[in-house]
C-alpha positions as CSV (number, residue, x, y, z in Angstrom):
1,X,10.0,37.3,-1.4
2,X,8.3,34.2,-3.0
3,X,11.5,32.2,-2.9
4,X,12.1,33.3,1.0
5,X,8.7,32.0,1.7
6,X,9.5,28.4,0.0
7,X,13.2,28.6,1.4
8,X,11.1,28.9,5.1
9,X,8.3,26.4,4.2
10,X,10.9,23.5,3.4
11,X,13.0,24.5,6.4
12,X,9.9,23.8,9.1
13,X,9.0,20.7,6.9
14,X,11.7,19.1,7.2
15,X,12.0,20.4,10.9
16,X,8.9,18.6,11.6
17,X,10.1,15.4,10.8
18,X,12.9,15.9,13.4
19,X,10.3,16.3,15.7
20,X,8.8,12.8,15.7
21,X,12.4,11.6,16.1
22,X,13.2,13.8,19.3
23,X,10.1,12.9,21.2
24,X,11.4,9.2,21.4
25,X,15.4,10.2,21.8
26,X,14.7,11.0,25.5
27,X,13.9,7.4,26.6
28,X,16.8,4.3,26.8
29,X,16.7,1.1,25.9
30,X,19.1,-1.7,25.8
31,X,19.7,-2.2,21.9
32,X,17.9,-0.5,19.0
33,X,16.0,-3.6,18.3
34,X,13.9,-2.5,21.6
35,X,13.9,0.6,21.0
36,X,12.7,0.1,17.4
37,X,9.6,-2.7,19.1
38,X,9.0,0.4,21.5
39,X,8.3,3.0,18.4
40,X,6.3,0.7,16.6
41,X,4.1,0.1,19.2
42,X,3.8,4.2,20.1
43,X,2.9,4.1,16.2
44,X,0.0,1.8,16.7
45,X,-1.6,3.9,19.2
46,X,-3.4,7.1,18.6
47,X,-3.0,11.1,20.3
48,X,-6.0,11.5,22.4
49,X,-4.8,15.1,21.7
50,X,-4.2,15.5,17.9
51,X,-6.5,12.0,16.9
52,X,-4.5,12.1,13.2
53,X,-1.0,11.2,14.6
54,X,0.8,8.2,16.5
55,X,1.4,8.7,20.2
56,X,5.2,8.7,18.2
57,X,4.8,11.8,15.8
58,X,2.4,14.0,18.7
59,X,4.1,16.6,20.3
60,X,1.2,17.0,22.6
61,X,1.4,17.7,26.1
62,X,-0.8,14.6,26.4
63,X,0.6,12.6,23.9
64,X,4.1,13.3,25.8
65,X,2.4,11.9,29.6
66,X,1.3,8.9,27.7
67,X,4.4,8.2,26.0
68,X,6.0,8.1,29.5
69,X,3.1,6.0,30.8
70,X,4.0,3.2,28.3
71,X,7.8,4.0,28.9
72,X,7.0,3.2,32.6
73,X,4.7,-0.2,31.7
74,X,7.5,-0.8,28.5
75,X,10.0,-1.1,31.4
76,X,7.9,-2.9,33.9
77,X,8.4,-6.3,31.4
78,X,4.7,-6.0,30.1
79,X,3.6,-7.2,27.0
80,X,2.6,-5.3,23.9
81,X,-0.8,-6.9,24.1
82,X,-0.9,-6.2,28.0
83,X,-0.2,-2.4,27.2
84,X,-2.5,-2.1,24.6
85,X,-5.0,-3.8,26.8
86,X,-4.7,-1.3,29.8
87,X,-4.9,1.8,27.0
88,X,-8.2,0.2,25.4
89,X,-9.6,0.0,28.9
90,X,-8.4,3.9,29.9
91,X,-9.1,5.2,26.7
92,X,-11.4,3.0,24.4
93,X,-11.1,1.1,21.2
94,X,-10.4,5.0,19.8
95,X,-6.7,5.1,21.0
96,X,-5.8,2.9,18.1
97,X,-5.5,3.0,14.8
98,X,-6.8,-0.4,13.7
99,X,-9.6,-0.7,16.1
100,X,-10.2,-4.8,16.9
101,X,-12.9,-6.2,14.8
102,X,-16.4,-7.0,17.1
103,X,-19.5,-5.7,17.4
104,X,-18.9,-2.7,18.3
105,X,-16.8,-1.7,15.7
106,X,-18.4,-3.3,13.1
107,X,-20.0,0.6,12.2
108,X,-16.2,1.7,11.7
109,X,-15.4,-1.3,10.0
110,X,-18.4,-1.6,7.5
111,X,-19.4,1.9,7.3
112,X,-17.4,3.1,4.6
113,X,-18.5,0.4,2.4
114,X,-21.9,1.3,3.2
115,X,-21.7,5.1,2.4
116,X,-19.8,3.9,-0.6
117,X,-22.3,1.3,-1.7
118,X,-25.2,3.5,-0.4
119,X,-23.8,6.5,-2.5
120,X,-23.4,4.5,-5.9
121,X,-26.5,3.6,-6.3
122,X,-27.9,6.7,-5.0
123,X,-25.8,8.2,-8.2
124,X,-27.1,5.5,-10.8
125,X,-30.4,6.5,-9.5
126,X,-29.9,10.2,-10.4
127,X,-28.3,9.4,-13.9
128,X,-30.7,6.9,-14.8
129,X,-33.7,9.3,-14.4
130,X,-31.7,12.3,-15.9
131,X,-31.6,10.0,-19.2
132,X,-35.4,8.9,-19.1
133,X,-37.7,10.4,-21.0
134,X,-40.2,12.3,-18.2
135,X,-42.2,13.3,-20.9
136,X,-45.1,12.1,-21.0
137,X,-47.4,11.7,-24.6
138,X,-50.1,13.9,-24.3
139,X,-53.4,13.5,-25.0
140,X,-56.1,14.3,-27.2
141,X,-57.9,15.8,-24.5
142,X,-54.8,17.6,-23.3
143,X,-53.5,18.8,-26.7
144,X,-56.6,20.5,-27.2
145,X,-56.9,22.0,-23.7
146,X,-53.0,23.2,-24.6
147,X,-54.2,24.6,-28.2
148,X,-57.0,26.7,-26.2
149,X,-54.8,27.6,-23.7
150,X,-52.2,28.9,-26.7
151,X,-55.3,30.6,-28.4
152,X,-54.1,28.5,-31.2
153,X,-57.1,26.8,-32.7
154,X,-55.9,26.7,-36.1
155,X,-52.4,25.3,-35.5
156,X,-51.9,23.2,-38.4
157,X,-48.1,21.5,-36.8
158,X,-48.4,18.1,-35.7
159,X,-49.0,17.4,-31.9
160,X,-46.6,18.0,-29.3
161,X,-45.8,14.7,-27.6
């Protein structure tokens, strides 16, 4: 039964990857060098729909209408830079994968470093007072209070410190 379930596992794995290829397969270009520019730009651009695959990969409904909407633009002689550009404007700097580096985006840009920096230090802090010494000498005052407390007058040990 274990081995069925691997047998079945591997089968829709490598299925999957199939699927990637077939969303593109539908569309005709004039040589494979377009056809290759045309999926890396569909790689460059995100699924509105599944946001952790290419408008290439996404078998979205979504994903599927936008593929045919740069198809369409693809065909119409625009740039790369000019299809990007209307996406960005529809969609926002989150349709690609490597957002364009401005203000805007400086907080998905620098932010990792930040919580990485931020959560460093925040960990030598911890450490660092984990291997202090809290404790405090105590007193005369408060080793005599403590001996009273203890009802241990005659304690003859040396001072707790």
């Amino acid at each position: 039964m274990k081995i069925i379930k691997t047998v079945i596992f591997i089968g829709l794995f490598l299925l999957s990857g199939f699927a990637g290829a077939t969303a593109l397969s539908s569309y005709t270009f004039k040589d494979k060098a377009e056809e290759q520019a045309f999926r890396e730009l569909t790689a460059k651009i995100r699924c509105l729909v599944c946001q952790n695959q290419s408008l290439a990969d996404s078998d979205a409904e979504l994903a599927s209408d936008l593929r045919r909407e740069v198809y369409a633009l693809w065909n119409e002689q625009k740039s790369e830079d000019e299809i990007v550009d209307f996406l960005v404007s529809r969609y926002g700097n989150f349709v690609l994968y490597d957002p364009p580096f401005k203000p805007s985006t400086y907080i998905l840009w620098f932010g990792p470093f930040f919580l990485l920096i931020m959560g460093a230090y925040i960990l030598s802090r911890a450490l660092k007072s984990k291997t202090e010494d809290k404790e405090a000498e105590l007193t005369e005052e408060e080793q005599q209070r403590l001996k009273n407390l203890l009802g241990d007058n005659n304690n003859t040990q040396e001072p707790m410190k």
